[in-house]
Each structure stands twice: as structure tokens, then as C-alpha cells.
N, C-alpha and C positions, 0 to 999 in steps of 0.2 A: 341538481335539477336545472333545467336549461331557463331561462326568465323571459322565452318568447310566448308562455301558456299565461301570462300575465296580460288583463285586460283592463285598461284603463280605465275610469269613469270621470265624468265630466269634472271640472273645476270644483263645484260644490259636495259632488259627494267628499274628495279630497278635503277640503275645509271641515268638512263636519269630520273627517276623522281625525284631524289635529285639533279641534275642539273635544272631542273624545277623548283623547291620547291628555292632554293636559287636565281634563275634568278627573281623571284617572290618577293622573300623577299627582293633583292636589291632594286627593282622597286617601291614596293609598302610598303616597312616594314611590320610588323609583326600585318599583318593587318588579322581582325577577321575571314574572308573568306577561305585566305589562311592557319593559323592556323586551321580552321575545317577541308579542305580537309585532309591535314596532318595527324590530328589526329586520321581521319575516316582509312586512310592506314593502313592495314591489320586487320580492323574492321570490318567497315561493306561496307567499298566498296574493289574494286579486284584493284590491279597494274592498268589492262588496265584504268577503270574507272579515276584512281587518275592522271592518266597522261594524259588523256581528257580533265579533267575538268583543270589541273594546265597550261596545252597549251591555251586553250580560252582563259584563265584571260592573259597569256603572250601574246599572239594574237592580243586580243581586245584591250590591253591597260588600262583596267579600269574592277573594279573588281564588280563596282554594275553598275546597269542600271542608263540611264539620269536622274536626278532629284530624285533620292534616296541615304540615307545618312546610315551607319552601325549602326544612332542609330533606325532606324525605322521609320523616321520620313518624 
């Protein structure tokens, strides 16, 4: 996928997602999840998206569903 459908957001939105990103990784270490959304920032998902999805995981407390495990199993 091409990275020109990538839209920026100001400075601050950016700040709160590495605030995010680190509240994340305190909570849950360097857990496979949160490594992906990261990776995906300014790939193939936008700012808004990557601070969606890094707020749920901080929100819910838990990064995968009841009774699923990060290896698939």
C-alpha cells in the first residue's frame, strides 16, 4: 500500500500517541499488538486511527480478547 493516503495531524495529536504507545508498553511490555499498531504509524494506518486503537488497548486493559493467547492458540 502506497503511504500518500497517510494524513498527518498536528504536532499534538502525534504527542499523545507516543504518550499512548509508552502508557502501553509500561502496562503491557513490548507486547506483539502494540509493537504492530506502532509499526503500522505512518504506514498504512493515519495518526487518528493509531490513537484509536492505542486508547482501547489502554481503556480495556487487555490487549487480546477472553480466552485468546498472542500465540493463536
Amino acid at each position: 500500500m502506497r503511504g500518500d493516503n497517510i494524513i498527518p495531524f498536528p504536532l499534538d495529536v502525534r504527542v499523545a500517541i507516543e504518550l499512548e504507545i509508552h502508557r502501553a508498553v509500561a502496562r503491557f511490555g513490548h507486547n506483539v499488538e502494540i509493537m504492530a499498531i506502532a509499526a503500522k504509524w505512518h504506514g498504512t494506518m493515519d495518526d487518528r486511527q493509531v490513537l484509536t486503537a492505542l486508547r482501547k488497548i489502554n481503556q480495556i486493559g487487555d490487549t487480546l480478547p477472553k480466552g485468546q493467547t498472542d500465540d493463536g492458540y
